[in-house]
DRENPA-3360 file (N, C-alpha, C; in nm, 2 decimals, always signed):
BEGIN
1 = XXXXXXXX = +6.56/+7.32/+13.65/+6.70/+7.35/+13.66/+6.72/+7.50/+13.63 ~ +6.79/+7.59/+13.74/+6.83/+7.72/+13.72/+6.89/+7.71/+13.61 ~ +6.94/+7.86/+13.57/+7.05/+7.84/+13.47/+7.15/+7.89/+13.51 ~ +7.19/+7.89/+13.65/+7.35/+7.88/+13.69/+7.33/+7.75/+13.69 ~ +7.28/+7.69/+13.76/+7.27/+7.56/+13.73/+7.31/+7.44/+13.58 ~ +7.24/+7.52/+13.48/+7.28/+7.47/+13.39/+7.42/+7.52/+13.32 ~ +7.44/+7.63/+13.34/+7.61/+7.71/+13.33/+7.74/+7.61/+13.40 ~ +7.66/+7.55/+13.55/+7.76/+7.47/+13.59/+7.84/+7.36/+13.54;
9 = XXXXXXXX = +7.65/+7.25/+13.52/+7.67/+7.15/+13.45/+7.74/+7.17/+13.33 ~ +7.76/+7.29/+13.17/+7.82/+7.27/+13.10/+7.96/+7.35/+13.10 ~ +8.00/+7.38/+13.19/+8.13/+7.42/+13.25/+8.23/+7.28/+13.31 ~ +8.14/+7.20/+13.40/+8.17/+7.10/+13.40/+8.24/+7.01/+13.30 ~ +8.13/+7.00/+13.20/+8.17/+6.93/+13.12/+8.30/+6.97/+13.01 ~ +8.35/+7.09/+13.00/+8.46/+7.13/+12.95/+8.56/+6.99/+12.91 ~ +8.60/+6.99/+13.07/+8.72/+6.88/+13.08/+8.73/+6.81/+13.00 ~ +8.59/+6.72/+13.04/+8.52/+6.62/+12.94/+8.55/+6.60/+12.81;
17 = XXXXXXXX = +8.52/+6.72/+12.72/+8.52/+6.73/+12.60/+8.69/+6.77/+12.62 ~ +8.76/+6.80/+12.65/+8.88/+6.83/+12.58/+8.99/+6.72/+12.63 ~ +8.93/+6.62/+12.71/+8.99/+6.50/+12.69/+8.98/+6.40/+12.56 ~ +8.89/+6.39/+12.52/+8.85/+6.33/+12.38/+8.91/+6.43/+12.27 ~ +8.91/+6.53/+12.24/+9.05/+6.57/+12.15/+9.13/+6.51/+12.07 ~ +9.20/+6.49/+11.98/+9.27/+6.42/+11.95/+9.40/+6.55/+11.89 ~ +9.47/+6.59/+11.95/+9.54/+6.73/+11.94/+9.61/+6.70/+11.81 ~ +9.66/+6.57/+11.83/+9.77/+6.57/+11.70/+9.69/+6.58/+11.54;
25 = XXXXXXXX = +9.57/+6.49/+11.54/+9.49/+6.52/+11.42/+9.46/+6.64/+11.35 ~ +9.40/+6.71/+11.51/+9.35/+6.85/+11.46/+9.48/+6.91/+11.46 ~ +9.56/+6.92/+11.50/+9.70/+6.99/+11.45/+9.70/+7.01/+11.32 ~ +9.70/+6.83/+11.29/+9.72/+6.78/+11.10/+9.63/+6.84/+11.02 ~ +9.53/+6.83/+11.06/+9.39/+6.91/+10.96/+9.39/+7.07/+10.98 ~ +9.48/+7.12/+11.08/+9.43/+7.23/+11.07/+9.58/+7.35/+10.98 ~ +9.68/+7.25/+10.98/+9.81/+7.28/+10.92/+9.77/+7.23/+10.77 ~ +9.70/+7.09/+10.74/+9.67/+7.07/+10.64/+9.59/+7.19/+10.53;
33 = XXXXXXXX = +9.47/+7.27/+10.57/+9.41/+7.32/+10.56/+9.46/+7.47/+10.49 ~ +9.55/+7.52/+10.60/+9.63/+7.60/+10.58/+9.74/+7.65/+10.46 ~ +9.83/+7.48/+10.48/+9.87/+7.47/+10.32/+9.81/+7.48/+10.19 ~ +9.69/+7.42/+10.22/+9.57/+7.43/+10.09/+9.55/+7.59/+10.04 ~ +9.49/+7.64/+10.14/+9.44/+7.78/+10.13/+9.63/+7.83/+10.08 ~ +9.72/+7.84/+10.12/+9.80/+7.94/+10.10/+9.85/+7.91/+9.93 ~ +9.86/+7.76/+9.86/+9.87/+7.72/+9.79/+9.79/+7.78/+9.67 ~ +9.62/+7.77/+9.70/+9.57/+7.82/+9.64/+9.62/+7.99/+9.63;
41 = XXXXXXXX = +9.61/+8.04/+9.76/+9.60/+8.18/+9.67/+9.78/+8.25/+9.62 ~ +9.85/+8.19/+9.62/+9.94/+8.15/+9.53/+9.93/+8.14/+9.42 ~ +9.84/+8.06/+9.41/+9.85/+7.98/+9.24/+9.72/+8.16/+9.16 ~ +9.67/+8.18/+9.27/+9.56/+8.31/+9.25/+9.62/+8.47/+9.22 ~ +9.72/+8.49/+9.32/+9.81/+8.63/+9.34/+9.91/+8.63/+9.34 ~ +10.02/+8.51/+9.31/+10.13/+8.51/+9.34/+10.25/+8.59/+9.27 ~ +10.14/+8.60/+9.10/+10.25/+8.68/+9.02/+10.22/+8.80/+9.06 ~ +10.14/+8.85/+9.12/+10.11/+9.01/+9.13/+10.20/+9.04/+9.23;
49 = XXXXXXXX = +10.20/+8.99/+9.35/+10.27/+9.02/+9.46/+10.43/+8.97/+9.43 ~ +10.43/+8.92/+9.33/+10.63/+8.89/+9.31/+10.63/+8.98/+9.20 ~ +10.55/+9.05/+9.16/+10.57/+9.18/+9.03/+10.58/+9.30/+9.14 ~ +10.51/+9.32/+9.26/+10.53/+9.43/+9.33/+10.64/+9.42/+9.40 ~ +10.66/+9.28/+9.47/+10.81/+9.28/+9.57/+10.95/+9.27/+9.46 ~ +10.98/+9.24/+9.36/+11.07/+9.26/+9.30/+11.04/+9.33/+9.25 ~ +11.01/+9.41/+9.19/+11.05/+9.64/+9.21/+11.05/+9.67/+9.30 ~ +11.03/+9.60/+9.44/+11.13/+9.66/+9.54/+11.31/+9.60/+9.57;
57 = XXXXXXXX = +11.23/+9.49/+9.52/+11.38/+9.40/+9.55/+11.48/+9.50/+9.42 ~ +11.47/+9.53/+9.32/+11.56/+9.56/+9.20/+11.61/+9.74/+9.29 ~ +11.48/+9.74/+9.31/+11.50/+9.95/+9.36/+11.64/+9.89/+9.46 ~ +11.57/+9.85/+9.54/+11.67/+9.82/+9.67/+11.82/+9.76/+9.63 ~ +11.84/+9.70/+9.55/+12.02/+9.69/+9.46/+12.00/+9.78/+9.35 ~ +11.88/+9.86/+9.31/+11.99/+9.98/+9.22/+12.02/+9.91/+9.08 ~ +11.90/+9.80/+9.06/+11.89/+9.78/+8.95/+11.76/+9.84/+8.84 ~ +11.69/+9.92/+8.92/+11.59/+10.06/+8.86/+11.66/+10.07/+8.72;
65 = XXXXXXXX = +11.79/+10.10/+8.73/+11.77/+10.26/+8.62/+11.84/+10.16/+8.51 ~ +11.94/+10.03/+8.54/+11.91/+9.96/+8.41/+11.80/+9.91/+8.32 ~ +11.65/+9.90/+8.40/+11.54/+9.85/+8.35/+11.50/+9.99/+8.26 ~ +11.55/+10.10/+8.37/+11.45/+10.22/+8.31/+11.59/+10.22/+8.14 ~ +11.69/+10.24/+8.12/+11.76/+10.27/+7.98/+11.69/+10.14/+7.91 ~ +11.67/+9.98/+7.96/+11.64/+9.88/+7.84/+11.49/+9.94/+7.80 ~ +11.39/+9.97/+7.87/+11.30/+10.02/+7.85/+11.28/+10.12/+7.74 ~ +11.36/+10.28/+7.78/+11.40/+10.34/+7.65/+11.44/+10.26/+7.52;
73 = XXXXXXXX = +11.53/+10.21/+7.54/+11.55/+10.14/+7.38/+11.46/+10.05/+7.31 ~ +11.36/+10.04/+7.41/+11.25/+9.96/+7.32/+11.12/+10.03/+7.29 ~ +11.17/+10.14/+7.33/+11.06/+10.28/+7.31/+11.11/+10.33/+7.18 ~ +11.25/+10.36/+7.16/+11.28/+10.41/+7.00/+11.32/+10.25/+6.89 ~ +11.29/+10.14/+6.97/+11.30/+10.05/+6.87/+11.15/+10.04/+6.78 ~ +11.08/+10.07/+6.85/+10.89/+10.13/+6.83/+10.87/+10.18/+6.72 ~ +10.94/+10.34/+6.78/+10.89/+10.45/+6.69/+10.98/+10.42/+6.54 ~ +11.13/+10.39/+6.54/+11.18/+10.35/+6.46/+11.10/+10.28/+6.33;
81 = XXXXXXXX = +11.02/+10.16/+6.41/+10.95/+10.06/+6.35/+10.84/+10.12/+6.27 ~ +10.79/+10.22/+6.36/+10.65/+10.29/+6.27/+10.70/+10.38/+6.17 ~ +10.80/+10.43/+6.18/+10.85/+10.52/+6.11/+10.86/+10.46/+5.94 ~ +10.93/+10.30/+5.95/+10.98/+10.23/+5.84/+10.86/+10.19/+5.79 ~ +10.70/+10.17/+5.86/+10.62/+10.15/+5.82/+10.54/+10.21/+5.73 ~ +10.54/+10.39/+5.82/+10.53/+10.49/+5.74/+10.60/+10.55/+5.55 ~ +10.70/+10.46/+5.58/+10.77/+10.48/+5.45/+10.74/+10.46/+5.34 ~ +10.71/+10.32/+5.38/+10.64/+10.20/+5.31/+10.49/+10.23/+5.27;
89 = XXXXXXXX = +10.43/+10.33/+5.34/+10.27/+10.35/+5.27/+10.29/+10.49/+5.35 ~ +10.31/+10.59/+5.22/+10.31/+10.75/+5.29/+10.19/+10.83/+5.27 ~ +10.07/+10.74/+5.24/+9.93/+10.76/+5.23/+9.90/+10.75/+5.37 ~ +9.92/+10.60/+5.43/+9.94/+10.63/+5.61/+10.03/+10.71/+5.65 ~ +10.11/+10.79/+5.65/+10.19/+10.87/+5.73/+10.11/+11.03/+5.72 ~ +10.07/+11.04/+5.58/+10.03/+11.17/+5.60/+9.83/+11.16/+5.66 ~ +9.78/+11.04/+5.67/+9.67/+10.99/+5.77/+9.67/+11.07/+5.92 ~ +9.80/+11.00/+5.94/+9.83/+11.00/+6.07/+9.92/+11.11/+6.12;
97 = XXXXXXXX = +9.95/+11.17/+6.07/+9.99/+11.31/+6.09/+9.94/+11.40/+6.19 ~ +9.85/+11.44/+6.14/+9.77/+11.52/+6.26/+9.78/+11.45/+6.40 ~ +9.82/+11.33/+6.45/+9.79/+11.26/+6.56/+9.92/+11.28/+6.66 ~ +10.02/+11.31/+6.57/+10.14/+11.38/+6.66/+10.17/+11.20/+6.74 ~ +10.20/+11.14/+6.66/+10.20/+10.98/+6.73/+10.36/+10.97/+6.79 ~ +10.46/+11.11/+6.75/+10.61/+11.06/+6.84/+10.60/+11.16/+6.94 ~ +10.46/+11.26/+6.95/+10.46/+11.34/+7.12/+10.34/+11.28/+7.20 ~ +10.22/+11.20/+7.16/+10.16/+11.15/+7.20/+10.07/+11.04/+7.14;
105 = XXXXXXXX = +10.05/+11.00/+7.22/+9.98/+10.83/+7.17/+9.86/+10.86/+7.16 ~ +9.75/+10.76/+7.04/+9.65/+10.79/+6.98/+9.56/+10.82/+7.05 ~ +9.56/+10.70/+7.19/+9.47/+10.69/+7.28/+9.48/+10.77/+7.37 ~ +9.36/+10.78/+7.43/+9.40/+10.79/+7.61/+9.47/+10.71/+7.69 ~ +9.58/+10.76/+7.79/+9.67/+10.62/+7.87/+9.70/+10.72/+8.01 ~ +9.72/+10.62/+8.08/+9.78/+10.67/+8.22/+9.92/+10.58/+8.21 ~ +10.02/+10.70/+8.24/+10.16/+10.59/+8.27/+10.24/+10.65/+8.37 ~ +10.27/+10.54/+8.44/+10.33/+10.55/+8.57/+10.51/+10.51/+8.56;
113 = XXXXXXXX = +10.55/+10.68/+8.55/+10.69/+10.63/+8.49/+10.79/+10.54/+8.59 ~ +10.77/+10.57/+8.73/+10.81/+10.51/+8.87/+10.84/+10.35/+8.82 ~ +10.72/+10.32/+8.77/+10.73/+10.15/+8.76/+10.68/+10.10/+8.63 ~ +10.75/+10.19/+8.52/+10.72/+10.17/+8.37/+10.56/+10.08/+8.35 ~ +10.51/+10.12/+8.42/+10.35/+10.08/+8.35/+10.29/+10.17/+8.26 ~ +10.24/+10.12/+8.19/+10.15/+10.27/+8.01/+10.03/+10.15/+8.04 ~ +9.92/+10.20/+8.07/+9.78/+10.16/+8.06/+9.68/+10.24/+7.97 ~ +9.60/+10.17/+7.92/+9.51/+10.27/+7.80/+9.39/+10.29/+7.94;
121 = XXXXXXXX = +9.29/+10.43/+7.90/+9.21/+10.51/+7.98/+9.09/+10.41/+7.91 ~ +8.97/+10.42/+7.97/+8.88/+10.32/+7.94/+8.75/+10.39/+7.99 ~ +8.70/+10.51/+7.88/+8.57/+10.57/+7.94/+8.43/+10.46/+7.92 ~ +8.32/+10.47/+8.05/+8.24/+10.41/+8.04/+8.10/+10.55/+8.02 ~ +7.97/+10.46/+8.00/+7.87/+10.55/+8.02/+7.82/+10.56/+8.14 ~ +7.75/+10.71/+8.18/+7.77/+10.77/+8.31/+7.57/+10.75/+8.34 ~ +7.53/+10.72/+8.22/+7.35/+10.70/+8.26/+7.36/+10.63/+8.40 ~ +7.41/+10.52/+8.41/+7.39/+10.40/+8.56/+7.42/+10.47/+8.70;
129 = XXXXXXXX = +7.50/+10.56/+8.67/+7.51/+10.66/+8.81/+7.41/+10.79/+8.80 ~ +7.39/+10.83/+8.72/+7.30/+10.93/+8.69/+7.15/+10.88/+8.77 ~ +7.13/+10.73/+8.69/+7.03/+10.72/+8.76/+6.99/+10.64/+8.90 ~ +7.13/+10.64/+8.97/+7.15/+10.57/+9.08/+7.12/+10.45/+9.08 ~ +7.18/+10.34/+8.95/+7.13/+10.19/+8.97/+7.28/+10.19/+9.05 ~ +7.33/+10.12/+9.08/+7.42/+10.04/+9.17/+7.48/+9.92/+9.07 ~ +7.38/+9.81/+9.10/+7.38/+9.71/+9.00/+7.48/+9.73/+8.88 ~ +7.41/+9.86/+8.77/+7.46/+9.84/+8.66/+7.58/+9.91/+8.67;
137 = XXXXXXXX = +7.63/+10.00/+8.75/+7.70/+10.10/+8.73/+7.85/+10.00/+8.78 ~ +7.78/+9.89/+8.89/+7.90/+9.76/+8.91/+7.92/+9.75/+8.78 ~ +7.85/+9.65/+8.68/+7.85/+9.59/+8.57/+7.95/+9.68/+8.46 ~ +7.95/+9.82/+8.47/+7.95/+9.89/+8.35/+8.11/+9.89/+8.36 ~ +8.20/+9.95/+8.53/+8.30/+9.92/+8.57/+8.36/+9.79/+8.54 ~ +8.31/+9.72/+8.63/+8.37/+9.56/+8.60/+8.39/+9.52/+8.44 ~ +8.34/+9.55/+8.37/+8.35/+9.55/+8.22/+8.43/+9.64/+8.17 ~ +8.45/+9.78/+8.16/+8.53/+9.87/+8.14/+8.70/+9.82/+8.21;
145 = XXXXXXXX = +8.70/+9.78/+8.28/+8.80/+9.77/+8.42/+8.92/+9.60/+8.31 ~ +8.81/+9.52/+8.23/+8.85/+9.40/+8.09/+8.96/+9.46/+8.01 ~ +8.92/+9.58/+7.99/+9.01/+9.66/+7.84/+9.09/+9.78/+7.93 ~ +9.16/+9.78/+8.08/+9.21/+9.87/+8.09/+9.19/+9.96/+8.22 ~ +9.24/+10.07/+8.21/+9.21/+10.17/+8.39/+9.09/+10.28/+8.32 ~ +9.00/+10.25/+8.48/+8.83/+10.32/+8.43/+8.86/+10.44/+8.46 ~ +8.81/+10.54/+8.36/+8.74/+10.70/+8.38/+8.61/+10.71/+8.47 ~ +8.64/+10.73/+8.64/+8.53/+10.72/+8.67/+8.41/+10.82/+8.64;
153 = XXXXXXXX = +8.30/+10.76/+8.60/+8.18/+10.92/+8.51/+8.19/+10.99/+8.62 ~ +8.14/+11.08/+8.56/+8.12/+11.24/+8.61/+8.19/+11.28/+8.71 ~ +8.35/+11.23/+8.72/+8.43/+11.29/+8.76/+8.51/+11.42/+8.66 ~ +8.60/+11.50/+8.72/+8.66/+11.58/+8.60/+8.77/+11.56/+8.48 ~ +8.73/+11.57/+8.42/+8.82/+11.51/+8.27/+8.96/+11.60/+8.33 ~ +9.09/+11.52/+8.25/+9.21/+11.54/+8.26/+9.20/+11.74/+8.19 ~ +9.26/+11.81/+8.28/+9.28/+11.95/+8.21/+9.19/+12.03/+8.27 ~ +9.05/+11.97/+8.34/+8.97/+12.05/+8.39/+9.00/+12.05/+8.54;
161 = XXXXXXXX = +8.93/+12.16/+8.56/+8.89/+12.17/+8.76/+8.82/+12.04/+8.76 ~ +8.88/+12.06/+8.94/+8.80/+11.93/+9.01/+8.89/+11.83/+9.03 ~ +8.82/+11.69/+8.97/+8.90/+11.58/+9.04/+8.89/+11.44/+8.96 ~ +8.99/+11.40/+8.86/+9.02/+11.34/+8.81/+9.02/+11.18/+8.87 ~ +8.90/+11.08/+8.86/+8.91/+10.95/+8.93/+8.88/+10.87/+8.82 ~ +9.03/+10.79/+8.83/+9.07/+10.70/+8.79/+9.11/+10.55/+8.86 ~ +9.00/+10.45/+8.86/+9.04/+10.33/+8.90/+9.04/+10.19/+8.82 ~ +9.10/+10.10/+8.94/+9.16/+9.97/+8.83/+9.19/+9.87/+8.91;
169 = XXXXXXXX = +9.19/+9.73/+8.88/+9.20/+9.63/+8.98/+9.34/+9.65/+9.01 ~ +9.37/+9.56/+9.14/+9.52/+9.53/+9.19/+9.49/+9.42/+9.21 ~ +9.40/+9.31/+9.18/+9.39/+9.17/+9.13/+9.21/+9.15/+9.12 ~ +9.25/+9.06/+9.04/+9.11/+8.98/+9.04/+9.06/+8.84/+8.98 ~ +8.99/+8.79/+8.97/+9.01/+8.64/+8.90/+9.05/+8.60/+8.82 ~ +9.14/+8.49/+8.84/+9.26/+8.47/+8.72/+9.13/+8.48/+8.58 ~ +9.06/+8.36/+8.59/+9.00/+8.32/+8.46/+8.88/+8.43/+8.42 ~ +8.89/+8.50/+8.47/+8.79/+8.69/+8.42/+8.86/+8.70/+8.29;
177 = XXXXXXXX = +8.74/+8.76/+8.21/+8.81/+8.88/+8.09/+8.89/+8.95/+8.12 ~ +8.98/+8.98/+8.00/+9.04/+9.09/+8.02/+9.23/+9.05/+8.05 ~ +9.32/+9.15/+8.02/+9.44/+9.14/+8.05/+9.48/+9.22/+8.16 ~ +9.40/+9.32/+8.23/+9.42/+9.43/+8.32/+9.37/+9.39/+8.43 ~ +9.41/+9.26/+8.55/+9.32/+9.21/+8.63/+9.42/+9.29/+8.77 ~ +9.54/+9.28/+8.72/+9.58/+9.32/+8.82/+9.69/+9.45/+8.81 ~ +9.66/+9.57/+8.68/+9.72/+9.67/+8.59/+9.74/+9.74/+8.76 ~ +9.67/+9.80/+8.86/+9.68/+9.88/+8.94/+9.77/+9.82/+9.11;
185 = XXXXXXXX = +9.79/+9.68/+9.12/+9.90/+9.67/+9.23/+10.01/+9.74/+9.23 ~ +10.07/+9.78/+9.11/+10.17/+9.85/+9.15/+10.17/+9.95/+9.21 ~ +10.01/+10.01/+9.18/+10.01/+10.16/+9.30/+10.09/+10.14/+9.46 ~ +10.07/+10.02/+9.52/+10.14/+9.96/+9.63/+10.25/+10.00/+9.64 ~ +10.30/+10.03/+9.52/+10.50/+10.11/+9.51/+10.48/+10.21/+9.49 ~ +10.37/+10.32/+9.47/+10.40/+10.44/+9.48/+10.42/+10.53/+9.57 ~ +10.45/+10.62/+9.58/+10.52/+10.72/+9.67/+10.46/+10.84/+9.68 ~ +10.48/+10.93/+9.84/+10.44/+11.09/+9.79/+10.59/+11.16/+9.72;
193 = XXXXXXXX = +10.48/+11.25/+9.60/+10.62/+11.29/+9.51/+10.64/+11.23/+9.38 ~ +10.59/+11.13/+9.40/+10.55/+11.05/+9.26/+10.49/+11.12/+9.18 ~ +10.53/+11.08/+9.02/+10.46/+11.14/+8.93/+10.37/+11.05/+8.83 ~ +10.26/+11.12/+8.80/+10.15/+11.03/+8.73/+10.11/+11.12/+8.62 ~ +10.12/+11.05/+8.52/+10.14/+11.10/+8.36/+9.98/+11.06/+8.30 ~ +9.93/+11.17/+8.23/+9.80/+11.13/+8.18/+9.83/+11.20/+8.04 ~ +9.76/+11.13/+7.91/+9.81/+11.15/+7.78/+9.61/+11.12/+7.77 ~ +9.54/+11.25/+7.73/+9.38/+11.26/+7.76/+9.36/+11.36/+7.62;
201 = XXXXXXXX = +9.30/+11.31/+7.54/+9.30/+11.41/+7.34/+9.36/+11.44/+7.33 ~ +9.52/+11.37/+7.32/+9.61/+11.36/+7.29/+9.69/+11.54/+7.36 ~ +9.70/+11.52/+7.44/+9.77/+11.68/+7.56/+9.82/+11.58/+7.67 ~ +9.91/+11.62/+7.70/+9.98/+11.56/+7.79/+9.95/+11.64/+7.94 ~ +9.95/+11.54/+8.06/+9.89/+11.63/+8.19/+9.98/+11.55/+8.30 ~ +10.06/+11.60/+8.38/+10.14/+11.55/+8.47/+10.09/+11.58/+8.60 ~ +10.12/+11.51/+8.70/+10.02/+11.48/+8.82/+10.15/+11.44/+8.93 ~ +10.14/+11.50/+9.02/+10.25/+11.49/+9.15/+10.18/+11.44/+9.24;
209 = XXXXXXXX = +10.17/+11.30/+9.33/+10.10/+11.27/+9.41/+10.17/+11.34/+9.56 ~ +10.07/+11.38/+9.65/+10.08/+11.43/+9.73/+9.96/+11.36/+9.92 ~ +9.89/+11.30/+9.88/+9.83/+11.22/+9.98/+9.81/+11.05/+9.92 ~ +9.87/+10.99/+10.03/+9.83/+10.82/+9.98/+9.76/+10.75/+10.14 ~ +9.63/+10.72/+10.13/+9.58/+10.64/+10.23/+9.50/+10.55/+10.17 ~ +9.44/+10.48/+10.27/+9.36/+10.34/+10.22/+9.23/+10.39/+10.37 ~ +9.12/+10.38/+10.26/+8.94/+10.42/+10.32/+8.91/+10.28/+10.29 ~ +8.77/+10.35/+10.32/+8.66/+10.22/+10.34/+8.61/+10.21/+10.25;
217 = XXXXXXXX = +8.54/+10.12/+10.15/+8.51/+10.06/+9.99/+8.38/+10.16/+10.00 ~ +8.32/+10.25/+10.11/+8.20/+10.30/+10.11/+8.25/+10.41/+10.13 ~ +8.35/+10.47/+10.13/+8.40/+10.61/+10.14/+8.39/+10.66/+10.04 ~ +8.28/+10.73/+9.99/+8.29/+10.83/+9.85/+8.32/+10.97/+9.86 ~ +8.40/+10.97/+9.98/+8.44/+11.12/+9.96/+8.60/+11.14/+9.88 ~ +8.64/+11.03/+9.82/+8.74/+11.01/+9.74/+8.66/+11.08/+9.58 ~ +8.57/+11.06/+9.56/+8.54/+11.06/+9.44/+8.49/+11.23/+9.44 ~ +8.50/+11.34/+9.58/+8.47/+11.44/+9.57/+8.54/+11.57/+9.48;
225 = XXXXXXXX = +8.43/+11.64/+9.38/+8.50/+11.75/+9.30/+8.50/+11.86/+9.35 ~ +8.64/+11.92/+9.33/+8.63/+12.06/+9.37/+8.70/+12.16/+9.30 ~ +8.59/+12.23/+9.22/+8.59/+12.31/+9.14/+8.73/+12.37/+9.14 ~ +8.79/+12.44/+9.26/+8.95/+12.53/+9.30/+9.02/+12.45/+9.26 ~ +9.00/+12.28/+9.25/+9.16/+12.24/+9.24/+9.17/+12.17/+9.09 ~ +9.28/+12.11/+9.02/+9.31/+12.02/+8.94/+9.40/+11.89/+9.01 ~ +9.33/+11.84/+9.04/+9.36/+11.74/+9.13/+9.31/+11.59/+9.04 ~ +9.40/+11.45/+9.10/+9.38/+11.35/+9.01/+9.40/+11.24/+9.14;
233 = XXXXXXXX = +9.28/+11.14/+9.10/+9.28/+11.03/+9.25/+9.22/+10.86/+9.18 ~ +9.37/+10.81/+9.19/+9.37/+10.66/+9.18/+9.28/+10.59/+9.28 ~ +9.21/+10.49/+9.25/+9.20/+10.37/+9.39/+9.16/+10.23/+9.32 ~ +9.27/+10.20/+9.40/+9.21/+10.02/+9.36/+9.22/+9.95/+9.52 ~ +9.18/+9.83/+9.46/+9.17/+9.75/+9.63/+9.27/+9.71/+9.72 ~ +9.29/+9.69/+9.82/+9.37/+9.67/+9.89/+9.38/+9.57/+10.06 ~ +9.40/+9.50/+10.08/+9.55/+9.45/+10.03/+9.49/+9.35/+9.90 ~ +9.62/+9.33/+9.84/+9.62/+9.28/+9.70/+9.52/+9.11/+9.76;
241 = XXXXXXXX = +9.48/+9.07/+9.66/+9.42/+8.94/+9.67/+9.24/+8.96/+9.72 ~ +9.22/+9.09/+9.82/+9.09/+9.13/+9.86/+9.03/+9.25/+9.82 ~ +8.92/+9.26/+9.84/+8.87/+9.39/+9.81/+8.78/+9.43/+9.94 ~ +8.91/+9.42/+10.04/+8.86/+9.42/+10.21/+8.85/+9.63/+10.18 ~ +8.97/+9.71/+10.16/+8.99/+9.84/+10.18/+8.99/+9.86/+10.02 ~ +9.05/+10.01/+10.02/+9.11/+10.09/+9.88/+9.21/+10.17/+9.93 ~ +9.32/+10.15/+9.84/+9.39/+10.24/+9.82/+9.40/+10.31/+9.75 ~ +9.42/+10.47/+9.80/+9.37/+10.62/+9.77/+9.53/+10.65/+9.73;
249 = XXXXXXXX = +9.57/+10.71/+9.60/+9.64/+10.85/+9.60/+9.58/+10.94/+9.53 ~ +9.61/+11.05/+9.58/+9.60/+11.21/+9.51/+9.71/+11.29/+9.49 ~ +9.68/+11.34/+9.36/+9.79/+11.39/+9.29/+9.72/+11.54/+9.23 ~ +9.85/+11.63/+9.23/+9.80/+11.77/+9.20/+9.90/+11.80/+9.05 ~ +9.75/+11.85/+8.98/+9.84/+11.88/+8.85/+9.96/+11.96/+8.85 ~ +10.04/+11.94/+8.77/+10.22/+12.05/+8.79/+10.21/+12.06/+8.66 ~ +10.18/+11.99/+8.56/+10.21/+12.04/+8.43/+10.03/+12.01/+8.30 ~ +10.04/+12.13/+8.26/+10.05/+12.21/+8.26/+10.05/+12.33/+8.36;
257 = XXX = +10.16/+12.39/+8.37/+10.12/+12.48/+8.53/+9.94/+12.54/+8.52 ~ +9.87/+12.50/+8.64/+9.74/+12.56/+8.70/+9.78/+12.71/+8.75 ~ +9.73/+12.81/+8.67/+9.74/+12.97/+8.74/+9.61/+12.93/+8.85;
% end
């Protein structure tokens, strides 16, 4: 038997087979299926994606700037608080003095005033890329990524030349360590023009984003330094629920002004 011959014979048989069908079943199984899957990842991403569409929904009626005043008052209900604490043991207050804790916070944090997020900075060790393991340098992120948004190594620290990379999930498994699974979806609402606040040994560094794209998870020319600029570059994954792309912004320092 040729094999047009045999091309014939199962051409033929098409018909065949798509009379035995049962359309309405596979309808049901295949609607069924669908439900399943959407339910789950629902039950998976659903608060992240109704945390990013309502800050659009609030922006869009102009209910922003109430959130942003209740927000302030629970910024000086804070410091108020530490203050009465201070009172109460002025052995801690003069401790903590040097730390300037009502112009900057103890830690390192990135805060994104756009969409009142304050995340703490989360430096890892840079040996695993130094020595080109892959493996560990996964492990060392994924772990750092538990307590917070990662310093990626041997990029440029906040205040220096070069290029400041900073990333962080925009979701990840509900039952993972950690409280920061999905700290970076909101980048999804950021804007060019946006400002991105970095508080790095306690100095404050303001960042204007100016390019936002989404590359390929193998695109390391996001992570490139260049000595001329003070430049600062978010990425987490994208779209939310995968870690199909990344979402890129870049931001050029404005404060302290760069001569």
């Amino acid at each position: 038997m040729t094999i047009v011959t045999k091309i014939k014979k199962a051409w033929q048989t098409i018909p065949m087979i798509m009379s035995k069908i049962n359309y309405a079943h596979t309808f049901k199984y295949v609607f069924t299926s669908a439900v399943i899957f959407c339910l789950i990842f629902l039950g998976l991403y659903g608060k992240t994606y109704f945390e990013v569409f309502s800050w659009r929904v609030e922006q869009a009626l102009g209910l922003n700037e109430t959130l942003a005043v209740e927000s302030d008052q629970e910024i000086l209900k804070s410091n108020n608080a530490l203050l009465q604490i201070n009172k109460i043991d002025p052995q801690k207050n003069i401790n903590l003095a040097d730390l300037h804790l009502i112009l900057a916070p103890p830690d390192n944090r990135v805060i994104l005033p756009k969409v009142y997020k304050n995340f703490p900075i989360v430096e890892i060790d840079d040996g695993a890329l130094r020595e080109l393991k892959a493996d560990d340098l996964q492990d060392a992120l994924l772990k750092g990524l538990e307590s917070g948004i990662v310093h990626y190594p041997l990029t440029a620290k906040p205040g220096s030349a070069g290029n400041v990379v900073l990333t962080g999930h925009s979701s990840y498994y509900s039952w993972a360590e950690g409280d920061f699974k999905d700290a970076f979806a909101v980048m999804h609402n950021m804007e060019i023009g946006d400002k991105i606040i970095v508080y790095y040994g306690q100095k404050k560094y303001v960042y204007q984003i100016f390019e936002k794209k989404i590359v390929e998870p193998e695109d390391i020319g996001v992570l490139e330094q260049l000595n001329d600029k003070h430049w600062l570059t978010t990425i987490t994954c994208t779209p939310i629920g995968s870690n199909k792309k990344r979402l890129v912004d870049v931001a050029k320092q404005i404060y302290p002004p760069v001569e």
